[in-house]
C-alpha positions in Angstrom: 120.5 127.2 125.3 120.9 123.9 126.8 117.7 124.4 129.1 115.7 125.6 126.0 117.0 122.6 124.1 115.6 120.2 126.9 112.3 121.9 127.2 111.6 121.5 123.3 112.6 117.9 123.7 110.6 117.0 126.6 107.6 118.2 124.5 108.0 115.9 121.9 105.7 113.1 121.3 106.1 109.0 122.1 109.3 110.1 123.7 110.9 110.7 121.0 112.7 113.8 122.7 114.9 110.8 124.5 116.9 109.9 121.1 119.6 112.0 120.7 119.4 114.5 117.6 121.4 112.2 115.0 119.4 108.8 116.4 116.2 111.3 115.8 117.5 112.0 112.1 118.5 108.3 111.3 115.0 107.3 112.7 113.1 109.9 110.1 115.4 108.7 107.3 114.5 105.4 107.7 110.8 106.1 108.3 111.2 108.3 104.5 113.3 105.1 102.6 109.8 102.4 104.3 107.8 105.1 102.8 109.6 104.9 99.6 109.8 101.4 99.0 105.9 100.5 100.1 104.5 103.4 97.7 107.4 102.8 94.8 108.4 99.8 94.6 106.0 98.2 92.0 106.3 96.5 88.4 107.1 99.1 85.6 103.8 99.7 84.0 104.3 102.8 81.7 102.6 102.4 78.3 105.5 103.6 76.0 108.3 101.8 77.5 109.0 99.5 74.9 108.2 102.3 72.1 111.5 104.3 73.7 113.3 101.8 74.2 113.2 100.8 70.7 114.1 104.2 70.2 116.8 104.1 71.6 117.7 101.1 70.3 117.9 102.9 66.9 119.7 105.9 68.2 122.3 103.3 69.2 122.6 101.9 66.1 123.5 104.9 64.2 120.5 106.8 63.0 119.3 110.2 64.7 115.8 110.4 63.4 114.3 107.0 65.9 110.5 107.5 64.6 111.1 107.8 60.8 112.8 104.5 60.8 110.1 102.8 62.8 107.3 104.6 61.5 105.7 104.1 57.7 103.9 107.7 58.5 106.5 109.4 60.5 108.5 112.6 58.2 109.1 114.2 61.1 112.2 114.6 63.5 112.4 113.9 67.3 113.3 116.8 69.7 113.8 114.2 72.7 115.2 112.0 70.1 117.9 111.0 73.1 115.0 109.9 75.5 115.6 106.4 74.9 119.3 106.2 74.7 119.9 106.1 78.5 117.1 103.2 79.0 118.2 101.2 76.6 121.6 101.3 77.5 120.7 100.2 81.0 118.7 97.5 79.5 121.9 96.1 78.0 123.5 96.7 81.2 121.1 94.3 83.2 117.9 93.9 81.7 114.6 93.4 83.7 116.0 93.9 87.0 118.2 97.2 85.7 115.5 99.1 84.5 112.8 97.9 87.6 115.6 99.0 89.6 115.0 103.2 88.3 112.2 104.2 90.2 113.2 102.9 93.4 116.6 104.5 93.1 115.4 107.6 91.7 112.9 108.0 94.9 115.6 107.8 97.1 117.0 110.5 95.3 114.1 112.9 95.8 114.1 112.0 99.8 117.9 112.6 100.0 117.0 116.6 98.3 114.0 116.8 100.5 116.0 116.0 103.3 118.6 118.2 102.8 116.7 121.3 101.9 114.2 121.3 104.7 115.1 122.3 108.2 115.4 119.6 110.8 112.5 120.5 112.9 109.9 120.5 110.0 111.8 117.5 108.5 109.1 115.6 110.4 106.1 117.0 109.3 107.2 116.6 105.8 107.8 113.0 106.3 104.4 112.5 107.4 102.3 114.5 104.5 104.0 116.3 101.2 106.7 113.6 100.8 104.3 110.2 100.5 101.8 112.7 98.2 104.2 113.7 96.6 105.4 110.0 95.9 102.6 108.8 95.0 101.3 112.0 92.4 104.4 111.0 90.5 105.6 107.9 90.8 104.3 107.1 87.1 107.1 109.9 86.6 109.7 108.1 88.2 109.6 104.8 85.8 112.5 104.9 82.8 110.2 107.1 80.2 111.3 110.5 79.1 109.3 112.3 81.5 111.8 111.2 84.3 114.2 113.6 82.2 111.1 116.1 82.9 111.4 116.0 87.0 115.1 116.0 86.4 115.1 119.2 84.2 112.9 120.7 86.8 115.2 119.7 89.9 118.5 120.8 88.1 116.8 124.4 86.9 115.7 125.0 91.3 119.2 123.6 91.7 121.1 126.3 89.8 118.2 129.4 90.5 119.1 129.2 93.8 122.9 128.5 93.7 125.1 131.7 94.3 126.6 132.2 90.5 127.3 135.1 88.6 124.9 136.4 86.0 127.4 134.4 83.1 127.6 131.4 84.9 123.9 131.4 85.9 122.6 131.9 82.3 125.0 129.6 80.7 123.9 127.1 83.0 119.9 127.5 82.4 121.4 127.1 78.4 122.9 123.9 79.2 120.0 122.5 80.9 117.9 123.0 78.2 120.0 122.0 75.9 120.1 119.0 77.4 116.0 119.0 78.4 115.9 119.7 75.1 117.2 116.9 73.9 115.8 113.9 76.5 112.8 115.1 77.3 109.6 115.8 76.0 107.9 118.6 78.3 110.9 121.7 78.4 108.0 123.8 78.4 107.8 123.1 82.2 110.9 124.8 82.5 109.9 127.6 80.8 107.3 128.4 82.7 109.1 128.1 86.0 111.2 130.5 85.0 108.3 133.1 84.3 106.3 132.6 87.7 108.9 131.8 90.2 111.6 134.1 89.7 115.1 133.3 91.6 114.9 136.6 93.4 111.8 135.0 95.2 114.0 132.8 97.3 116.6 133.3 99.7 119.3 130.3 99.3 121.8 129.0 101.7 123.7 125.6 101.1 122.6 122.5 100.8 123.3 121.8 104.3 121.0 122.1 107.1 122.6 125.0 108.9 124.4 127.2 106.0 127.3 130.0 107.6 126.1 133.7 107.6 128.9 134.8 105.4 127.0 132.3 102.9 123.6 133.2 103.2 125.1 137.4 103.2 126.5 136.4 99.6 123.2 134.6 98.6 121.2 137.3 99.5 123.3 140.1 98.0 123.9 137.4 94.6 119.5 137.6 94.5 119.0 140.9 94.9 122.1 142.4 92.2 120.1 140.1 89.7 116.7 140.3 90.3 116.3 142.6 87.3 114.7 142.5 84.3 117.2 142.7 82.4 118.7 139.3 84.2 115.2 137.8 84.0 115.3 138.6 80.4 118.5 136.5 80.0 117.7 133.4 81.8 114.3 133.6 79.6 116.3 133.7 76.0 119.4 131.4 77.6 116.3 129.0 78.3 114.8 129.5 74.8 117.4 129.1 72.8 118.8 126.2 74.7 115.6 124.7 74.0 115.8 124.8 70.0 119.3 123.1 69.9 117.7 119.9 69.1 116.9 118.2 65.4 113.3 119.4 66.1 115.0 122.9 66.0 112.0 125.9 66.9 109.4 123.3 66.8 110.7 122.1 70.4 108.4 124.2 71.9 105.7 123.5 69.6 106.1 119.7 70.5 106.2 120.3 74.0 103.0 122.6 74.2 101.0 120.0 72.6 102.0 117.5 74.8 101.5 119.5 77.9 97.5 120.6 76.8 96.7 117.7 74.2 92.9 118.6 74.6 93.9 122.1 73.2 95.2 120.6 70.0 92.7 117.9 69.0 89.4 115.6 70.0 90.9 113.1 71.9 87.4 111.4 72.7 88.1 108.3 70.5 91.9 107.3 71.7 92.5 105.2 74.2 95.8 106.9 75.1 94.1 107.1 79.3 97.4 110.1 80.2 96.1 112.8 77.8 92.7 113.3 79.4 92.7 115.7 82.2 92.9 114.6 85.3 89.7 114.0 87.6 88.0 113.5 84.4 88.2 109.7 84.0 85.5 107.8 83.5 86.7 105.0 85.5 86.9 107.5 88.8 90.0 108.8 90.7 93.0 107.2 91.1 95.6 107.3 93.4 97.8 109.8 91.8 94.9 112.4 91.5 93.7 112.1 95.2 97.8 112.3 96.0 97.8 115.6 94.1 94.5 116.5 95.5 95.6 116.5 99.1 98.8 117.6 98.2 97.9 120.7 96.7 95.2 121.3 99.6 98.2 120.8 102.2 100.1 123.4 99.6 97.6 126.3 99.7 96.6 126.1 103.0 100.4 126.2 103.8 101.2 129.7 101.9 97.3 131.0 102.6 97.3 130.6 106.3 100.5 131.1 108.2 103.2 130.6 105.0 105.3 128.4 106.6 105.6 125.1 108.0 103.5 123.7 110.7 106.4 124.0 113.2 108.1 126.5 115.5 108.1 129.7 113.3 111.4 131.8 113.2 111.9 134.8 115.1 112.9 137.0 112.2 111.5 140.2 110.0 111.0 137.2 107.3 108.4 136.4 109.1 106.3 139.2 108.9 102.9 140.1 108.2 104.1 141.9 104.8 106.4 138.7 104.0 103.4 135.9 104.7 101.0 137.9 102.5 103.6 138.5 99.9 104.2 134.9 99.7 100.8 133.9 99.2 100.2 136.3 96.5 103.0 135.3 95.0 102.0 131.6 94.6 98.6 132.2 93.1 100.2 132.0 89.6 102.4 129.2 90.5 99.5 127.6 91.5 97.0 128.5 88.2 99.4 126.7 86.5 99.9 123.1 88.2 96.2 123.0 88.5 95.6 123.9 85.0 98.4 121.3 84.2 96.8 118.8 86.1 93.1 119.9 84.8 94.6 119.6 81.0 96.3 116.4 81.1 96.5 113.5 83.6 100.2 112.9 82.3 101.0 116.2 83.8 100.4 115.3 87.2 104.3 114.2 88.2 105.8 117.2 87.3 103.0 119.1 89.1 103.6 117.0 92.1 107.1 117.6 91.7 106.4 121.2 90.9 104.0 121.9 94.3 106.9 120.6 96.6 109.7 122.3 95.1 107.4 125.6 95.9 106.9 124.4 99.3 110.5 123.6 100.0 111.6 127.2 98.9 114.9 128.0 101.3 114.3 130.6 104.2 116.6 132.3 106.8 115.0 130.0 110.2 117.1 129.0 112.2 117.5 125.2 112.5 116.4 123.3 115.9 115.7 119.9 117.0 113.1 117.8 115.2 110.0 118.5 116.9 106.1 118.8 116.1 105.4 122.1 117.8 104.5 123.6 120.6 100.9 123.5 120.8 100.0 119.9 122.2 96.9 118.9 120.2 99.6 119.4 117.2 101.9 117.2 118.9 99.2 114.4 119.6 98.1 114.8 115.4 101.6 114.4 114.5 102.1 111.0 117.1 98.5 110.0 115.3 100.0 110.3 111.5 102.5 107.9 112.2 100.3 104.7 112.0 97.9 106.2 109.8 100.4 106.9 106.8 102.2 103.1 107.5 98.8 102.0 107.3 97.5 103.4 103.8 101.4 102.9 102.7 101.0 99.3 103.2 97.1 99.1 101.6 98.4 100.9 98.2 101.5 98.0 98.6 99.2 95.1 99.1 96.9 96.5 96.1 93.8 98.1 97.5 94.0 101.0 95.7 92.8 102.6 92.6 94.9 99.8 90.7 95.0 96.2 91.8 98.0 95.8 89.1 100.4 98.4 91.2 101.2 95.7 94.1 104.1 95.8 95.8 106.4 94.0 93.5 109.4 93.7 91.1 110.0 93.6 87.4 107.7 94.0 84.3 103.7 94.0 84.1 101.5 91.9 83.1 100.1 93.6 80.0 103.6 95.0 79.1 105.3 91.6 78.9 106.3 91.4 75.3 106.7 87.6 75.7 103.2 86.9 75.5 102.5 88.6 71.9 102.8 85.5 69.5 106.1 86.0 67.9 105.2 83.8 64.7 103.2 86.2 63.9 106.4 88.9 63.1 108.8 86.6 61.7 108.3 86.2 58.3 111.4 89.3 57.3 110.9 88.0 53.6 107.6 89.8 53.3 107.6 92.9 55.4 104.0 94.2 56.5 102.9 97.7 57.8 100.2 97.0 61.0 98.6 99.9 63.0 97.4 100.2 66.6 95.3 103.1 68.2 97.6 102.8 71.7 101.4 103.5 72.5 101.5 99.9 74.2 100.6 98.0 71.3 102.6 100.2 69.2 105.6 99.6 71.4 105.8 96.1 71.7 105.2 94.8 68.0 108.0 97.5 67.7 110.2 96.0 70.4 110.1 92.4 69.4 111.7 94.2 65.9 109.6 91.4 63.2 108.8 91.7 60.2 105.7 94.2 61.0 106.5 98.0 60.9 104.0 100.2 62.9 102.2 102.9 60.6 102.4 105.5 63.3 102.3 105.7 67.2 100.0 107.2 68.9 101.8 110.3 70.4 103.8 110.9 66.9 100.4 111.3 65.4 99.4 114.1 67.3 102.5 116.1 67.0 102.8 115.5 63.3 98.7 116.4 63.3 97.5 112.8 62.1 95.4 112.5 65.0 92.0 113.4 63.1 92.8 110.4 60.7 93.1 107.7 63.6 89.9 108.9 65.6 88.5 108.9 61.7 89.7 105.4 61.3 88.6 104.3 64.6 85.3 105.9 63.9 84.5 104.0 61.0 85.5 100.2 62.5 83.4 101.5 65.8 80.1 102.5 62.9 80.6 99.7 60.4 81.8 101.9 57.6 83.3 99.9 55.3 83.1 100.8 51.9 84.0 104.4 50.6 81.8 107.6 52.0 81.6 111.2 52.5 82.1 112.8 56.1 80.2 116.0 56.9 83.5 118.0 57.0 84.1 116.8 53.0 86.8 114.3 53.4 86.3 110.9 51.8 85.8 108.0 55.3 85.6 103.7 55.1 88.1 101.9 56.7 89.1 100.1 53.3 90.0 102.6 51.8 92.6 104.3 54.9 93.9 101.1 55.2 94.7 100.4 51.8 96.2 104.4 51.8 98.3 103.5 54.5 99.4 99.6 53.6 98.0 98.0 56.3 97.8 94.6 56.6 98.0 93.9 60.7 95.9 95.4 63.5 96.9 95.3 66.8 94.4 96.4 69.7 94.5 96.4 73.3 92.2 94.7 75.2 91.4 97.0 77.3 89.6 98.3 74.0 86.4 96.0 73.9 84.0 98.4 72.1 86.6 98.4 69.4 87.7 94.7 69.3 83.8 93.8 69.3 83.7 95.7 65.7 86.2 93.6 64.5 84.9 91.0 65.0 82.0 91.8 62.6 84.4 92.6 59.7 86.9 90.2 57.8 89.1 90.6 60.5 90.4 87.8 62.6 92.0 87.7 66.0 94.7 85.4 66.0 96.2 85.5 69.6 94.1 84.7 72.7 97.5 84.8 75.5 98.9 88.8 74.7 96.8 91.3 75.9 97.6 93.3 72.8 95.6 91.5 70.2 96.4 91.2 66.5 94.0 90.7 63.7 94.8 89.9 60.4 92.5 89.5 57.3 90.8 86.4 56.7 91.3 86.7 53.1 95.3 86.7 53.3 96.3 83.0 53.3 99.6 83.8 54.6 97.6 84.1 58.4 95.2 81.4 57.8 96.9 78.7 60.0 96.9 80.9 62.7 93.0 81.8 62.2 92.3 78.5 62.4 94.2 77.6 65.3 92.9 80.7 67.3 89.1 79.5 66.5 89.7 76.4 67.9 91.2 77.9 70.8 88.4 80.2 71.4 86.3 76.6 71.4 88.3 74.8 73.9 88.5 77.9 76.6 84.7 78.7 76.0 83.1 75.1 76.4 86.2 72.5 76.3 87.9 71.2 79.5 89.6 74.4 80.1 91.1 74.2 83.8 93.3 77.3 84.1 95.2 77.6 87.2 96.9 80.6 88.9 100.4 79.7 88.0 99.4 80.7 84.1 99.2 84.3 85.7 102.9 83.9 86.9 105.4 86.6 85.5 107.3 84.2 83.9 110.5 85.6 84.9 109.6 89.0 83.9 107.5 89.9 86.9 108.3 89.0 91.1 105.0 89.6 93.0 106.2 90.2 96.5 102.6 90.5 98.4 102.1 87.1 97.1 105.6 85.8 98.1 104.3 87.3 101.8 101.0 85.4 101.3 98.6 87.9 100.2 97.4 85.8 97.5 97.7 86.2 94.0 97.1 89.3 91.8 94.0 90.2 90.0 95.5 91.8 87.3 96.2 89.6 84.8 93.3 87.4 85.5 90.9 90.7 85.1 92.8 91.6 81.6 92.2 87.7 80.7 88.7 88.4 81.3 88.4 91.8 79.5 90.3 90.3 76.3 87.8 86.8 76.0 84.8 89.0 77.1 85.9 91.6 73.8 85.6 88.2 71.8 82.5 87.4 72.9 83.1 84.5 74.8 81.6 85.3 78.3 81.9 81.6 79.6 85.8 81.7 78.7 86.1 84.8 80.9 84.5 83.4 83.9 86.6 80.1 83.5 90.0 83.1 83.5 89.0 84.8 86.6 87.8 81.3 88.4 91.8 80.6 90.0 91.5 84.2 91.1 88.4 84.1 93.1 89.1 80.7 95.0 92.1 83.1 96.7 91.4 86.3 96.9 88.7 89.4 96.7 89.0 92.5 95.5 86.8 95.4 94.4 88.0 95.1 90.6 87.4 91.3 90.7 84.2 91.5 91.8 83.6 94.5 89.0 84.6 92.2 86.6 82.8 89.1 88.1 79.6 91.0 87.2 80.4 92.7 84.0 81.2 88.6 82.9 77.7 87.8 84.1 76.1 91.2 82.9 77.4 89.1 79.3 76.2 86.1 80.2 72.5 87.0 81.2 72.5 89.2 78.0 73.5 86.4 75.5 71.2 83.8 77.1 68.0 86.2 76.6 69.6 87.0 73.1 70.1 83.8 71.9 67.6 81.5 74.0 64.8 84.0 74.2 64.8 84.3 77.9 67.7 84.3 80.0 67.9 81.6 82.9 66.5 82.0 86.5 70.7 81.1 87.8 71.6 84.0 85.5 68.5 86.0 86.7 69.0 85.6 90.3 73.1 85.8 89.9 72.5 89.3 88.3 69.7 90.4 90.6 72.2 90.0 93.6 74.1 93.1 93.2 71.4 94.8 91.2 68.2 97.1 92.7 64.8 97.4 91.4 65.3 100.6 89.8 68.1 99.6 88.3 66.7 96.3 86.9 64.0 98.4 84.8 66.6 101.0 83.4 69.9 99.0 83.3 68.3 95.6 82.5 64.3 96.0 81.4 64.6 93.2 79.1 64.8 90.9 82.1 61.5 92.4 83.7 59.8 90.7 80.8 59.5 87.6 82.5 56.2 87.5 84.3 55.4 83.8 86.0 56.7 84.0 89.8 60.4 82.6 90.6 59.6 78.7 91.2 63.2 78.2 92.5 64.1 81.0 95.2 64.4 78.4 98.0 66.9 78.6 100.6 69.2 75.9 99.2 69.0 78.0 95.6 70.0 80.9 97.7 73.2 79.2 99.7 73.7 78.0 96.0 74.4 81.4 94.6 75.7 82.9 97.7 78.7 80.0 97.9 79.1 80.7 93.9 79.6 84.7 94.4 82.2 83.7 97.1 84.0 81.7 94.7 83.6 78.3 96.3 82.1 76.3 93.7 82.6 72.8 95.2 79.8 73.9 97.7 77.6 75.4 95.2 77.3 72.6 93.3 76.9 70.7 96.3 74.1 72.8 97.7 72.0 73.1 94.4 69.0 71.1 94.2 68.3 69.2 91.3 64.3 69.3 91.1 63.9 71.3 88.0 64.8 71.6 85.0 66.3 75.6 86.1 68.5 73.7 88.9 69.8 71.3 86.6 70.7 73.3 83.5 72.4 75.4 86.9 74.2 72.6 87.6 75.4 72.2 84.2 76.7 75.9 83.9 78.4 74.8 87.3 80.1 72.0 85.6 81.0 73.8 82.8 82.9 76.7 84.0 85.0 74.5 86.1 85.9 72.6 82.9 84.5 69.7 83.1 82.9 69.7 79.9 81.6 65.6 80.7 79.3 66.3 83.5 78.0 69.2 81.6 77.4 67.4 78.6 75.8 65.0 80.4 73.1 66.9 82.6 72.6 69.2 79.0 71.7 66.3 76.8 69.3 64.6 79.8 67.6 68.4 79.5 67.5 68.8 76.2 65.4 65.4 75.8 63.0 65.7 79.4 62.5 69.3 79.8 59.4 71.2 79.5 60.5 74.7 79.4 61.0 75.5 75.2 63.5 78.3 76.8 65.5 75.5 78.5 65.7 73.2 75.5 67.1 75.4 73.2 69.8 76.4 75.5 70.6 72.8 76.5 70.7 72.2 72.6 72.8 75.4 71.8 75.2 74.3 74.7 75.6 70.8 73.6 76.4 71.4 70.3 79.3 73.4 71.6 80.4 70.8 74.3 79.8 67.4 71.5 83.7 68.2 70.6 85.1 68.0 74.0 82.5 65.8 75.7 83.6 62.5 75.2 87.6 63.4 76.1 86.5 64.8 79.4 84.3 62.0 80.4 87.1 59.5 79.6 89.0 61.1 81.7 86.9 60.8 84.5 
């Protein structure tokens, strides 16, 4: 034994063999907690936090129907009406820093199972592939919502499937968890079907130690096989169902929860901007990270069962390795995994509890013998497992340091951006002696005027709508803003449309939309609705015939002035999280964060004032570069070029040439063929025009300025665009009212009139204080 011992460990990669077995062990648990805090550790960012934490809020202070008292349009009752209670609680406890504190903790949790259920010679391999996928497909999972209650459910029904209890203590226990799934979470469906494709007889348990006693594993296996009937199966299945119904939902539970896990299957969810009931690989925006996570994950999963059905490792010299056994065990996932991917194919909020779901499969207990962590005996696996090592560090510290899929999910601590509540104008819910009813088509929006608890009740949230089977009125509501139906009309399926009219229905006097939502906010704007908030990225509109609001109009248009052509400086520190939000990649000097610069962007850019958004992502761009910064560089400029040839007739050659950087000739004559109109040659493409640009796509504006000619009238109403979106309305003023007068280009003129007219309000402020 002791020779066979020393020959597995001299074949061990980066000597590795030399650490004794519990150095070995401390040295993959450590490697597992780096893993977890590089590819967990970020700001919460789930949509509906605030919205169940004001639930719980309610449930706290007596009432056991949360959504009726916050909704005008709610009837219905909660089944997870409990989903709240715990998060708010530990908000009392310790606020912020409490709740940011869930995921983290929670991951640590999932490595300590893994650990413990897999064998210590595969403990590596899992280390180095399903454990960070498996992170990473549900982290969003693993934030204080109710589907953390879902990967709970699911870890506590494995838990007691494969514990050694007697049929009364096994089906009383699958009652109780659903009973209490039931209750807190909003997906005991999951459950369900658990129990239907991966019966308990289908696994061999031992304890939860590494290496469980024979006597142990003799009583597991004798437990499995005296209940794997049907008539046992046919227990756990109505112990599970009726569990599930002992909530104030009652029956409807599963209803609830099979809408939520296929919302395609239950209405048109084309017009909502609720991004986690589209199926996954479906988004219009591309991938993200959770969806290649689950992607490689359940590649690693099916090659796994399909090929040799079992890990990549030394294989145990036992009948349960068999021919008959491997092929039993692939045929036996195939339904196991028709589901997850169907999950996963039906709704992108699925996707944790099919990570989750895949690795509990994969970690199934066998009867191999333990051994000493090694990477096989076959030395090209040994050098592939020695070549993972850096490989997963360095993609673990890319995701960290915000190179993924989403620059907001850095490395960091606290509250995001677009969640802080802070940033909503408070003013604006205050007035308790006259209540009003707003409405919002997303679950953030919903739950933060919610949170703040004003004056303003929400008509309905988003979710609520489409278990109650108001859906079809919000996309019909939305539909009407998006198509300028206003007054009263008839829809081709009979019903009566115009947003007047459903708003007067439903007594709403606030709207609140996302920014995120531009097509939508861009509609408002063309109505007799107002934005009055420039700072939150959920932004409310009120009517401009309500004088109770018309301060705040009035303020917010001359805000919209000042950041579009007034001396508007903005900084990186107004990006700051205020105390709701630690940024630890820039605390290590990876400069600041795109996000909240990009959302800036995206909510002035919905406003239609292009200039404003390049002014917001300016601070960003002296610091740092990054894929979505650059994305929404151009779509700022994309604006720009647009409303110049709009409103001037022909767009400028700065614009023209900015645009034409990024752009191909194919793509100017189908993206942009109103700018192929233009038919004189380019006067200005010199070399310094050219340094020009490429020093302003770099962000270094000091040096663009500095290398721009002034010999035309193009280079100086360049100059002047120059000036103005670094704020210094003076200078611009200045160089537009010399054009205005000397130029000879009738294009140029009216856009050095248009711009001065803007700048006359702010012109002489800034150029006093130069």
């Amino acid at each position: 034994m002791a020779s066979a011992a020393t020959n597995t460990c001299c074949k061990l990669p980066m000597r590795f063999s030399v650490l004794s077995e519990r150095t070995q062990l401390r040295f993959l648990l450590g490697w597992g907690v780096l893993l977890t805090l590089l590819l967990v550790q970020r700001p919460l960012a789930a949509p509906n936090l605030w919205w169940h934490l004001a639930q719980g809020r309610e449930v706290v202070s007596g009432t056991f129907f949360p959504s009726r008292e916050l909704l005008s349009l709610e009837r219905a009752n909660d089944a997870d009406w409990l989903s709240g209670v715990p998060w708010y609680l530990t908000w009392m406890l310790g606020g912020n820093d409490a709740l940011s504190v869930v995921p983290l903790l929670s991951a640590i949790g999932l490595l300590a199972y893994t650990s413990a259920r897999v064998p210590p010679h595969r403990l590596l391999t899992v280390l180095l592939g399903p454990f960070p996928l498996m992170l990473v497909g549900l982290r969003d999972g693993l934030q204080p919502v109710p589907q953390w209650f879902d990967l709970l459910g699911m870890l506590s029904l494995c838990f007691v499937l494969e514990s050694p209890l007697s049929e009364r203590r096994r089906c009383f226990s699958i009652f109780l968890i659903f009973v209490v799934w039931g209750n807190l979470g909003p997906r005991p469906i999951w459950g369900l079907l658990w129990l239907l494709v991966h019966p308990y007889t289908s696994s061999v348990t031992s304890s939860t130690s590494r290496v469980a006693s024979e006597r142990h594993r003799e009583i597991a296996v004798r437990g499995a096989d005296s209940h794997g009937q049907p008539r046992q199966f046919f227990l756990l299945l109505i112990a599970a169902l009726l569990g599930g119904i002992i909530t104030p939902r009652g029956i409807w539970t599963w209803r609830d929860s099979a809408i939520l896990f296929a919302p395609s299957a239950f209405e048109d969810l084309a017009i909502f901007g609720e991004t986690a009931w589209y199926g996954s690989f479906q988004q219009p925006t591309g991938w993200d990270a959770a969806e290649w996570a689950f992607l490689l994950l359940g590649c690693t999963w099916i090659s796994q069962r399909g090929i040799s059905s079992s890990w990549i490792g030394p294989k145990p010299r036992s009948q349960n390795s068999s021919a008959q056994n491997e092929r039993g065990s692939f045929l036996s996932m195939r339904p196991s995994a028709g589901i997850s991917i169907l999950a996963a194919l039906l709704c992108r909020g699925n996707l944790p509890v099919c990570s989750l779901w895949i690795v509990l499969d994969m970690l199934r207990p066998n009867t191999s013998s333990s051994g000493n962590i090694a990477a096989g005996q076959n030395p090209w696996r040994r050098g592939s497992v020695a070549a993972m090592f850096p490989i997963v560090l360095v993609l673990a510290f890319l995701d960290a340091w915000g190179f993924g899929p989403f620059p907001c999910r850095r490395f960091g601590w606290g509250i995001a951006y677009e969640l802080t509540p802070q940033l909503l104008d408070a003013r604006l819910l205050s007035n308790r002696e006259q209540p009003v009813v707003g409405w919002a088509p997303d679950g953030r929006s919903v739950g933060i005027v919610t949170w703040l608890d004003g004056s303003v009740t929400l008509a309905d949230h988003p979710q609520r709508a489409l278990l109650g089977g108001r859906g079809a009125q919000h996309a019909s509501l939305i539909n009407d803003f998006l198509g300028s139906h206003r007054a009263r009309y008839r829809r081709d399926d009979g019903t009566w449309g115009g947003w007047v009219r459903q708003l007067s229905a439903w007594n709403v006097e606030q709207l609140f939309v996302p920014a995120e939502q531009q097509q939508l906010t861009r509609a408002l704007l063309t109505t007799t609705w107002k934005p009055v908030d420039l700072d939150s990225p959920t932004i409310p509109f009120v009517s401009a015939h309500d004088a109770r609001f018309s301060p705040f109009v009035l303020e917010v248009l001359q805000q919209r002035g000042f950041v579009e052509a007034g001396p508007w400086q903005p900084t990186a520190e107004i990006y700051a999280g205020a105390g709701w939000r630690t940024d630890f990649v820039e605390l290590l000097g990876g400069g600041p964060d795109p996000a909240p610069a990009i959302l800036q962007s995206q909510l002035f850019r919905s406003l239609d004032i292009p200039m404003a958004s390049l002014r917001a992502l300016l601070p960003i761009r002296e610091h740092i570069h990054h894929w979505q910064l650059t994305a929404e560089f151009r779509a700022c400029q994309n604006d720009l070029v647009y409303q110049e040839w709009n409103q001037f007739g022909e767009a400028s050659e700065w614009r023209r040439q900015v645009v034409h950087s990024w752009i191909t000739d194919e793509a100017r004559s189908v993206e942009y063929p109103w700018l192929m109109l233009k038919s004189k040659a380019d006067p200005v493409a010199t070399d310094a025009w050219r340094s020009s640009i490429a020093a302003y796509l770099d962000g270094r504006m000091t040096d663009a300025l500095r290398a721009l000619p002034r010999q035309t009238s193009q280079q100086r109403y360049a100059a002047a665009m120059l000036w103005l979106e670094l704020g210094n309305s003076g200078r611009a003023y200045a160089e537009l009212e010399a054009l205005a007068s000397n130029s000879s280009e009738p294009e140029i003129v009216v856009a050095a009139k248009s711009w001065r007219e803007l700048l006359e309000p702010f012109a002489g402020r800034s150029m006093g204080n130069e």
